[in-house]
N, C-alpha and C positions, 0 to 999 in steps of 0.2 A: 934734331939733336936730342940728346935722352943728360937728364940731369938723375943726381944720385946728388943729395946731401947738400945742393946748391952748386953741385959740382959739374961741368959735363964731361960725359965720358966717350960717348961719340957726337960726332956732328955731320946729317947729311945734307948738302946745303947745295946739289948742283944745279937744281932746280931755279929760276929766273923771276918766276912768277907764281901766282897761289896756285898750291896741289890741291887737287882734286878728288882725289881718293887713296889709300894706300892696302897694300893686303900682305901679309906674311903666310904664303904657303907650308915654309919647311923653314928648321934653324937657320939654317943657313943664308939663306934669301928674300929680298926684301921688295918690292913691288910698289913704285908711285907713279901715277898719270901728275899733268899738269896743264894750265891752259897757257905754259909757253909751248904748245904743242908738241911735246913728247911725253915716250913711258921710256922710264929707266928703272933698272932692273939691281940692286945694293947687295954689297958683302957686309952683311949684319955687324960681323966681327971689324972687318978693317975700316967700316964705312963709305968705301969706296964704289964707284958704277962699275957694273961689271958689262951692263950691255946700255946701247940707246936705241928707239925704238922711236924713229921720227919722222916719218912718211905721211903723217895727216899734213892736213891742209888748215886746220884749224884747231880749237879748244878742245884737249885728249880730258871730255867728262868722265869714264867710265871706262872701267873695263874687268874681265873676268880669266882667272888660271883656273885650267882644266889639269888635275894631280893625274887623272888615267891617260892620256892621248900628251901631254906636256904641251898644251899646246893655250896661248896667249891671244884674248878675244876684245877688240878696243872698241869702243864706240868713239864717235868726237861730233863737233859741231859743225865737220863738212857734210854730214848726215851720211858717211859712210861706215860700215865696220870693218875692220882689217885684221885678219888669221895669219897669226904669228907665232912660227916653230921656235923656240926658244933654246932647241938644241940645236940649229945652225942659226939662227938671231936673223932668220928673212921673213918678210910676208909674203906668204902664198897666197891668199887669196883676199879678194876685197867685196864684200858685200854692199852694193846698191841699192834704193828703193826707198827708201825716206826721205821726205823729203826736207825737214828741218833735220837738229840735232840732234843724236841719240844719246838718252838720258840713261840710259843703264839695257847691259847685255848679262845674260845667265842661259848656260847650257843644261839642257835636259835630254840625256841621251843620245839620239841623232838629231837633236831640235837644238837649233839657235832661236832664244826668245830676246825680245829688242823693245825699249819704248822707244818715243819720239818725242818730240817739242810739237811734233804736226798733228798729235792729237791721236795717234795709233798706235799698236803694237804688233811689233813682225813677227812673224812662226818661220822661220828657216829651215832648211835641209840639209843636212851637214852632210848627208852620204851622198848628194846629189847634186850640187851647189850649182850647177845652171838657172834648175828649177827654180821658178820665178815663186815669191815668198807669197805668205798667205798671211792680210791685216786682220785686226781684230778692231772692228771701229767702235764706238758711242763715248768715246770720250768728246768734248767740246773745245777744251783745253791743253794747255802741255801736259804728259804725261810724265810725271817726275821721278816716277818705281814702280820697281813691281817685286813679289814675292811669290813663289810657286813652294805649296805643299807637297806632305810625301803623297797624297791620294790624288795629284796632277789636276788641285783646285788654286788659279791664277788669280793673286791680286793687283790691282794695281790705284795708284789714287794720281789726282788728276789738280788743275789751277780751276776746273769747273766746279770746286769742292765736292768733288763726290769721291767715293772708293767704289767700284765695280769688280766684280766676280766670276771669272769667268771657269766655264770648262774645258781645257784644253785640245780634250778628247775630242768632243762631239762639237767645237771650236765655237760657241755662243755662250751670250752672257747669260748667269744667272741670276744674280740679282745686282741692286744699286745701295749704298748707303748712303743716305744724305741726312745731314746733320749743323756743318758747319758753314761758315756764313762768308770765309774768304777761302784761297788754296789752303791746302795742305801741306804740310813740308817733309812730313815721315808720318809710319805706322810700325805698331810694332806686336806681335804675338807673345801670350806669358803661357807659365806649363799650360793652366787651365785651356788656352786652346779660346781667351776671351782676346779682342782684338783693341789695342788703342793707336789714337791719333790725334798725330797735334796739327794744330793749323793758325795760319796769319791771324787769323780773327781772336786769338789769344785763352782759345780753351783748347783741353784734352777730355776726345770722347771716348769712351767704353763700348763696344760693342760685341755681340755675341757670336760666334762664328756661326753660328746657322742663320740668326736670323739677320733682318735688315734694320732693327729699329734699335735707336739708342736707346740704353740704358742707364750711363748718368754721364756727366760732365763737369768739367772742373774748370773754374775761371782763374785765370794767370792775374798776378798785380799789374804787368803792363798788358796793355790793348791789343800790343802785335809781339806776336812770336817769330821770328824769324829763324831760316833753317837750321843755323848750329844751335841755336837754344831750343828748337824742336827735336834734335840726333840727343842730343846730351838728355834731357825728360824724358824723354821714352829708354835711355839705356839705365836711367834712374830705376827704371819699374823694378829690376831685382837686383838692387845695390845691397851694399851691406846695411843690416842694418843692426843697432843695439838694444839688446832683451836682457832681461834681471830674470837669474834662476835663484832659488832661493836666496835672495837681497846681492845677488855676486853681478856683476855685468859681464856678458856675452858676448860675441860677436858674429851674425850670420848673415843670410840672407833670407828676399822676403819670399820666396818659392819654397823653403824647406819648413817642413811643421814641428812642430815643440819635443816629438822624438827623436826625430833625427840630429837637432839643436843638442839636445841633449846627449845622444848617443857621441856625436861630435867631440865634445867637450866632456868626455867621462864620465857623465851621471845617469846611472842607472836609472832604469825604468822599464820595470814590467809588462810584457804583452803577451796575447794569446791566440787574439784574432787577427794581430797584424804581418803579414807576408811583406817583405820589396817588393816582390813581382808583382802583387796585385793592387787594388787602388784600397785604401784605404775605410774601413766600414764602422769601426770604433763600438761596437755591441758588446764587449767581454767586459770591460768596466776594469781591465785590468793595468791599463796604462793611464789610471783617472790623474787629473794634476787640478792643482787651482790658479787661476788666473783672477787678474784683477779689470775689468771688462771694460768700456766704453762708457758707461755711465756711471763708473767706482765702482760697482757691485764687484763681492769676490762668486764666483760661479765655480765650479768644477766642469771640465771638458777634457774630451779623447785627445791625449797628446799626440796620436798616430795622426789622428786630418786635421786637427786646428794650424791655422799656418799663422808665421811668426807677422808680427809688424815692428813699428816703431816705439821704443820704450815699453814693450809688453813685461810685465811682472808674471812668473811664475814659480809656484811654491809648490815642491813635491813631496813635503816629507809632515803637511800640517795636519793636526787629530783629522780633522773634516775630509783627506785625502785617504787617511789610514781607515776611516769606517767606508768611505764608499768600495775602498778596495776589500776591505773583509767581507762586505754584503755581497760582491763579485765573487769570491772566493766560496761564500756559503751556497749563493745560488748555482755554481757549479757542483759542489759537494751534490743537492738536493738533485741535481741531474742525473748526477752516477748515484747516488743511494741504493736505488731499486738494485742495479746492476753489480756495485759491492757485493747486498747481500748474496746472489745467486754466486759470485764468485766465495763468497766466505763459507758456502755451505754447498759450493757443487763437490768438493771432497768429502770424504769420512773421516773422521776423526779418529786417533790408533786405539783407542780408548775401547774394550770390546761394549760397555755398559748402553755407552751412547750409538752406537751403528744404528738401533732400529730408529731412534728419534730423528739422529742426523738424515737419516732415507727419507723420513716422513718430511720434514723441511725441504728438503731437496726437491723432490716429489709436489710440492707445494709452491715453491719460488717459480718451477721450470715451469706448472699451469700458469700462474702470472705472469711470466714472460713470454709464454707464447702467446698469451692473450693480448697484451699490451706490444710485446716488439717482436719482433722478427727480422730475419735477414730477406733482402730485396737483392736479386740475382740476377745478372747480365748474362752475355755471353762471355765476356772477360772479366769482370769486375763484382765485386758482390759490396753488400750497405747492409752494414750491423745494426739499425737503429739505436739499440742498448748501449753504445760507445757514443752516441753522435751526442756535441755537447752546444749544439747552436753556434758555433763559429764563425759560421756562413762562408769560411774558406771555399770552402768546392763550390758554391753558388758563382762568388766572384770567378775563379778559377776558367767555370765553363762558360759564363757569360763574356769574358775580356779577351781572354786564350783562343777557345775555342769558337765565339757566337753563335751558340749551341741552346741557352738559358735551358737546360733540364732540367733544375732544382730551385727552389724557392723556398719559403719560410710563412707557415703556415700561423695564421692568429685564433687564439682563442682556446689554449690546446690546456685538458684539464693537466694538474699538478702531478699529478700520477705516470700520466703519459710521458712528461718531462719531452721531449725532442720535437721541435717544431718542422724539422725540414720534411721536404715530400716532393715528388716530382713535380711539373708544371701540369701535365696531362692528369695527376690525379690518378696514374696506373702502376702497373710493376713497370720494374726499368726496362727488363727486355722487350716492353712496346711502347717506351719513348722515342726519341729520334734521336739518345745516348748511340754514340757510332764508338764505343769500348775504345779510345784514345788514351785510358788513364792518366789524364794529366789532374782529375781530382784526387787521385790516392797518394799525388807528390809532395800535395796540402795537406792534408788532413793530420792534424796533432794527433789524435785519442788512434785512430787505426780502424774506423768504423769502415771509410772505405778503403779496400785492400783489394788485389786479385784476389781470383776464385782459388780453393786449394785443391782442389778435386785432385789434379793431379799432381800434389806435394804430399797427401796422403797413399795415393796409387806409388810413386817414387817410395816410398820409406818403407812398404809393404814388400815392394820388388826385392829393394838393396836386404832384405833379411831372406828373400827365398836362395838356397844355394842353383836351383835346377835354373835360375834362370841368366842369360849373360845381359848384362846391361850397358850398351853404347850410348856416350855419349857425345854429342857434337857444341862446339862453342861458336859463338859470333864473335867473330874476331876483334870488335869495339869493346868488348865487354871485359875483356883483360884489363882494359886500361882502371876498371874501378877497381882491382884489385886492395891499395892502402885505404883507398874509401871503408870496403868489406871490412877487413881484417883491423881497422881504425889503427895504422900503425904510422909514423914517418921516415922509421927507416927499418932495415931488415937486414943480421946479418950474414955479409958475403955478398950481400945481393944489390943493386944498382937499381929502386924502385924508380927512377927515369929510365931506364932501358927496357924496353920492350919486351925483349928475350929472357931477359933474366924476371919481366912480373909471371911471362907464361911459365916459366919452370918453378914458380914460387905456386901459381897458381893449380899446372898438373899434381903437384906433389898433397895440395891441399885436397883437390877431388877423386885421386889416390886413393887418402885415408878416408875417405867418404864410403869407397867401397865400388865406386865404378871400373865394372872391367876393361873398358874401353874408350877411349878420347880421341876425338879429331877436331879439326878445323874445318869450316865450311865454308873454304877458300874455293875447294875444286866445285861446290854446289852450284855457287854464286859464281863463279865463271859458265860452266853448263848453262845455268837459266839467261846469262847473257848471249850466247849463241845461237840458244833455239830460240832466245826472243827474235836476235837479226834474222836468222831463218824465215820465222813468219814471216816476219815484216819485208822481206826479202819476196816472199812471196804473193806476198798484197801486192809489189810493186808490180812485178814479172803479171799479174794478173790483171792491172788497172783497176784493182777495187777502189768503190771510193768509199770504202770504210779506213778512212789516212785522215789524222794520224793515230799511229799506235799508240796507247796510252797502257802503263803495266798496271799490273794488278796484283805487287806483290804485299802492297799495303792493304790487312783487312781493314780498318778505319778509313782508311779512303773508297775502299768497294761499298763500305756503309754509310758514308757520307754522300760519295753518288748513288746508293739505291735511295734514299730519303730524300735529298736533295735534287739530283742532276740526272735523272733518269735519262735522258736522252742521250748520255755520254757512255751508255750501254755497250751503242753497238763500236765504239771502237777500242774496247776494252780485251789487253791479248790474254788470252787463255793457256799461255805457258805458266807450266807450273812454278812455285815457289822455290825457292834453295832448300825451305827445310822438306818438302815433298820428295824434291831429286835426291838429298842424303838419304832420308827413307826409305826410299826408294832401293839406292844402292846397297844401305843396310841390309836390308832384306833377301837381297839377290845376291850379286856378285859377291859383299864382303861374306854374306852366309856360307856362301859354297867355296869360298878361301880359308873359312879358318873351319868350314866342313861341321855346321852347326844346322841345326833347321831352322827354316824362318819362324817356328812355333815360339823356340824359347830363345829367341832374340827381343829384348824391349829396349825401343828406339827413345832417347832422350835429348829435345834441345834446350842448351842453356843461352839465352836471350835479354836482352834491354826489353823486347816487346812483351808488353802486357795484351795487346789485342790480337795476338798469336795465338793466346790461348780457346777465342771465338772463333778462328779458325779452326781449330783441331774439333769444336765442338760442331764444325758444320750446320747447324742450325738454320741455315737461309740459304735458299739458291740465288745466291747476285747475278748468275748468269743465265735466269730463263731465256728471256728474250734476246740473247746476246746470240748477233746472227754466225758469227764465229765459232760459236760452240754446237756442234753439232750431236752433242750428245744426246740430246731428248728425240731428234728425229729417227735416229738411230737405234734408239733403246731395244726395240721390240723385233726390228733384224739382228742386232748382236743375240737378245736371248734363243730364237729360232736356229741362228747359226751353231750357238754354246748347245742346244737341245740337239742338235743333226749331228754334231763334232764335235768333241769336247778338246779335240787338237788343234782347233781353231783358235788363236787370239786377238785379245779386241784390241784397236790398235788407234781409237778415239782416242784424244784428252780428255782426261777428267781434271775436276779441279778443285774438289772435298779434299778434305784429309782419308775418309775412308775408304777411298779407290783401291782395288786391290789387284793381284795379278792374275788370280784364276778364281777369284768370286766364291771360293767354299767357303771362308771363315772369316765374317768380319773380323772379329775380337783380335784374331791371331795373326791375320794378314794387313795391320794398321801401316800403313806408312812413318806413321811418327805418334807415339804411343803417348808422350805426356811432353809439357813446356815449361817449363819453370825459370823464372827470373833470379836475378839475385838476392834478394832480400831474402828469396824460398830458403838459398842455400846457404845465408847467415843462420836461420830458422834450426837448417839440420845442422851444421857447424853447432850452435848453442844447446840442441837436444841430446847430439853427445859427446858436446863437453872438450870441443878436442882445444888444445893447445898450441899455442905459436909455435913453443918449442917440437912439437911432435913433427910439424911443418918443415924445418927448420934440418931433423934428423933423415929426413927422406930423400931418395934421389928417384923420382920415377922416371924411368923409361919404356917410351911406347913400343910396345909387343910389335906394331907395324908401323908406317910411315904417318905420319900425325895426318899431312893433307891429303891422302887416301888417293893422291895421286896416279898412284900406278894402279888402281882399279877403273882406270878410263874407258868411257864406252870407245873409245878408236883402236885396232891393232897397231898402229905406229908410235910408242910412246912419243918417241924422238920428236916427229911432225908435229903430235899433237902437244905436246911443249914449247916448243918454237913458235908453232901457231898463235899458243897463248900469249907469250911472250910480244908478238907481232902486234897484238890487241892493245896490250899493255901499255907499250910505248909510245904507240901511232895516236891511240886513243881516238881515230875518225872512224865515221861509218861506212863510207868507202872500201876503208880496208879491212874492218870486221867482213864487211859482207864477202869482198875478193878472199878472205881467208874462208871464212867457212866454204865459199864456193870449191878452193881448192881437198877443202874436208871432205866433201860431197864425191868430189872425184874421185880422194882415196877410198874411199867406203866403198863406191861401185869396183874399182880396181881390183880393190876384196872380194869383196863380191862374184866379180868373173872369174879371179882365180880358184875362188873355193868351190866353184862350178866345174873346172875344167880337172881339177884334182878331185874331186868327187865320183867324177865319169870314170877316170885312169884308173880310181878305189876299184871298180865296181868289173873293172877287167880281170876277167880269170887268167890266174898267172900259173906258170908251165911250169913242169914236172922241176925245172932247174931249181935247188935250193937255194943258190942266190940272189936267184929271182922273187923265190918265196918271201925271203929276209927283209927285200926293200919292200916288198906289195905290205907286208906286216908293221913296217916302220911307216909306212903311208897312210895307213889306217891308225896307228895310235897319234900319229900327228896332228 
């Protein structure tokens, strides 16, 4: 029954005898076991049963709803479990093998996990369920629960007062915690990932998740804790609890820290080095507060990681808070000072008098910054030092995000130098084990790490020469940031939730940018999925045992397994990327359509990926040893064949950006000439100057078809539409592969044909001039 006010508003009452457990899946429905031997299944709103579920034999302890499969998992005290469809309300199947009461069931994937009162715990096989179950033995006593992590580490605690540890995987225990001195009657995990437990013998221990030894203990006023006053203490650990912010009373809980309290509850409080996504480090001195501590002392502490308790006093606004923050404030000033001035005196002043003085300062600042900082250069990323202001954002960042730890924070650094951070290795970054991920340039406040601009500068150079045509391609994810960009919430005419209407807001903007040409890299990213099923279609047809295919269209993941996973080499496919295939196509077919050369074409992708840009830079071959690529075996017959023939082409994959079609001009033959993210092209947006409204005023329309569709490598548009289409909806591999196979068949079809009409070309045709007419229409065909 549920009271409101003293009042009750529902009452579920069909039950006979004490419940056992209950569980609310969804609004709607309501889930309670019972030891009058059923589970019945409530309509929240009217209170009434909607199913009964009563086929055990004895005391329904436990049981578990699975939200993916709907499907209803009871334990009871006949020691059987019983699988029950809740959408026709039968059990299908009954599980055997315990030999007492099963104290608690929880699914993990295809695994039913089970304790027992017999002292074991079951591993089940949901795909297989004949399959006789696999125990997990060392308990001595009933086993009363169990709790499964997300890294598939099992606990369980036992009436032999221990907790045990297992690994599910490799199905042995890994350690024991022993501590208390009767059963146990619950446990319970808080954020920190620290472990407690209460038990009969009337303490609650603390324990570490890694290790096995207590750490402290609390004695209960009575002797014995019994099980509902063990569930209720351990749901105690993050209740509410009450904090005074400046003398006012709060209300939170005890897992959130004094900024979030605060941010909660409307009171400002400044930060600098505190992210959500990361954990907490408290070094900026900018979110300082005072608390009143444990012993009465008032103390100043980082409001980001002090975490709240009971009755904590906190005072944010007192002198002793306002000077720690100003001394925060100066030691930052004293970081950027050097950096100030080289910006206050990298210009000239309009002033004619001062030019040679203002050179000479100039000239001055820039030796001491080159002596003192410089920029540290990746294959995609680059580190300003002169911006970095000790935050340690990108330290957390790489170490939590990625388990990378590239950066650190170096002691001892004189005042001058101002910036502590530095690699872990001690080297430049492009010979750390940095795999260009950029997820520290998402952190970083000042902008010290940013992509490389190399080619944001090459871009701004292009768009002012007239001789050259500049294409551009988009990732089709990357419209979506479009109000992000342009910081707007709404736009008029325009529907910024509709799709179609950001990409028409968005062509119109890179329009007046000065790009001659725009696509989608919709037809790219279909091609690389085809000839990926190709290969892999042909690894099978071959029985290699390099399976499974793994892509490689991620550079950060080719860089992560060249450091990393080397062994995962060889089954790494060598099909090229989407933006290589657009390149690719830019260059060729779209050249000889709009009847341009491939010289003064410069190919442009716009991209989320920041580690695109190390691709284009090709810097590492990820695929020496990659048995797949046969390009290095080859090298030195293709050059011999290019030296005999020059009408010969090489017909290997490559898998650089600087692969070319006839190997004369690197510079000029690039597949894809520069990358640039978004933030490049807020960059150029703000360089000049342009306006929403100018945005607003344009209608672009593409000279040709945006997805460059009709430039297909097949003669069939039609098939090859359909085809795609076939992919699209089926989405198996199956029918990928049966499509492409039928691709393959048209290609040769072509193929013969254009052999047999070639021979008829090459027939001298008779004095007849209407004969002449078709032999002439046969040849321009």
């Amino acid at each position: 029954m549920t009271k409101i006010d003293g009042n009750i508003i529902q009452d579920f009452s069909e039950h006979t005898d004490i419940i056992s457990q209950i569980s609310i899946p969804n609004e709607t429905t309501l889930y309670s076991s019972s030891i009058d031997r059923t589970l019945k299944s409530w309509d929240i709103e009217t209170g009434k049963v909607v199913n009964n579920y009563d086929s055990h034999n004895g005391w329904v302890l436990t049981f578990h709803y699975d939200k993916e499969s709907k499907l209803l998992y009871s334990g009871s005290q006949d020691s059987t479990i019983k699988v029950w469809d809740t959408r026709f309300n039968k059990c299908i199947h009954t599980f055997q093998g315990h030999k007492f009461a099963v104290s608690q069931v929880l699914v993990n994937g295809s695994n039913l996990i089970s304790s027992s009162w017999d002292g074991n715990i079951g591993l089940w096989n949901l795909k297989n369920k004949k399959k006789s179950p696999f125990f997990l033995k060392g308990h001595i006593g009933q086993v009363r629960g169990i709790y499964l992590t997300n890294n598939q580490i099992l606990y369980s605690f036992s009436n032999d007062t221990s907790i045990r540890v297992w690994n599910v995987k490799k199905r042995i225990c890994k350690s024991i915690f022993k501590g208390h001195s009767k059963p146990i009657f619950g446990f319970k995990f808080d954020s920190k990932d620290r472990l407690f437990s209460c038990s009969k013998d009337g303490t609650i221990n603390r324990w570490p998740a890694s290790k096995n030894q207590r750490v402290s203990s609390i004695l209960m006023e009575k002797e014995e804790v019994d099980q509902m006053q063990s569930t209720l203490l351990l749901q105690g650990l993050h209740s509410d609890v009450e904090i005074f912010i400046n003398d006012r009373p709060y209300w939170t809980t005890t897992d959130e820290t004094i900024f979030k309290a605060c941010k909660s509850n409307g009171i400002q409080i400044f930060s600098f080095c505190y992210h959500s996504r990361l954990s907490p480090i408290g070094i900026c001195g900018f979110c300082s507060v005072e608390i009143l501590n444990n012993f009465g002392e008032h103390e100043i502490v980082s409001a980001c990681s002090y975490q709240c308790r009971e009755n904590l006093k906190v005072w944010t606004n007192t002198n002793k808070v306002k000077m720690h923050i100003q001394r925060a404030i100066v030691a930052l000033d004293n970081k950027q000072k050097i950096n100030n001035l080289f910006n206050k005196h990298s210009h000239n002043n309009n002033n004619n008098h001062n030019n040679h003085e203002n050179n000479l300062l100039s000239k001055y600042f820039n030796e001491i910054k080159d002596h003192y900082f410089f920029t540290d250069k990746s294959n995609s990323i680059q580190l300003d030092y002169s911006k970095c202001v000790d935050c340690g954002r990108c330290v957390q960042a790489c170490k939590e995000l990625m388990g990378l730890k590239v950066f650190n924070m170096k002691m001892d650094v004189p005042d001058l130098e101002g910036c502590t951070l530095q690699t872990n290795s001690k080297q430049s970054l492009i010979n750390t084990n940095c795999i260009d991920c950029g997820q520290c340039t998402l952190f970083c406040p000042t902008g010290a790490l940013t992509e490389i601009n190399d080619d944001f500068n090459l871009v701004k150079e292009k768009l002012k020469d007239e001789n050259c045509h500049i294409v551009l391609a988009i990732s089709p994810e990357i419209i979506l940031s479009l109000p992000e960009l342009l910081e707007i919430d709404h736009f008029e005419n325009y529907n910024l939730n509709d799709y179609n209407h950001l990409e028409k807001i968005f062509l119109n903007l890179l329009n007046i940018l000065g790009f001659d040409n725009i696509f989608n890299l919709e037809l790219a990213l279909n091609l690389s999925h085809i000839d990926e099923t190709l290969v892999f279609y042909k690894l099978i047809e071959k029985n290699e045992k390099n399976i499974p295919l793994i892509s490689s269209y991620c550079p950060s993941w080719k860089k992560l397994c060249e450091k990393k996973y080397p062994k995962l080499f060889k089954y790494f496919s060598t099909v090229d990327s989407p933006f290589n295939i657009f390149g690719l196509l830019s260059k060729t077919i779209y050249a000889k359509r709009m009847e341009i050369e491939p010289k003064n074409i410069f190919t442009v992708i716009l991209t989320a990926c920041i580690p695109a840009k190390g691709e284009l830079n090709n810097r590492s071959n990820l695929f020496k040893n990659n048995k797949h690529n046969k390009n290095e075996g080859n090298k030195k017959k293709n050059e011999n064949n290019n030296n005999n023939n020059n009408n010969n082409n090489n017909n290997d994959k490559n898998n650089g950006r600087n692969n070319h079609n006839n190997g004369n001009d690197d510079d000029i033959l690039k597949k894809v000439n520069a990358i640039l993210t978004l933030r490049e092209i807020k960059k150029l947006m703000n360089e000049k100057n342009i306006n929403i409204n100018e945005i607003k005023k344009t209608n672009y329309k593409f000279k040709i078809y945006k997805n460059l569709k009709y430039l297909t490598l097949f003669n069939n548009q039609k098939f090859y539409n359909n085809s795609i289409k076939s992919m699209q909806t089926t989405g198996s591999i199956r029918s990928i592969i049966e499509c492409y196979k039928q691709i393959i068949k048209r290609r040769r079809k072509i193929k013969s044909n254009k052999r047999v009409s070639s021979k008829e070309n090459f027939k001298e045709p008779n004095s007849d001039p209407e004969q002449i007419k078709e032999h002439n229409k046969k040849k321009k065909g």
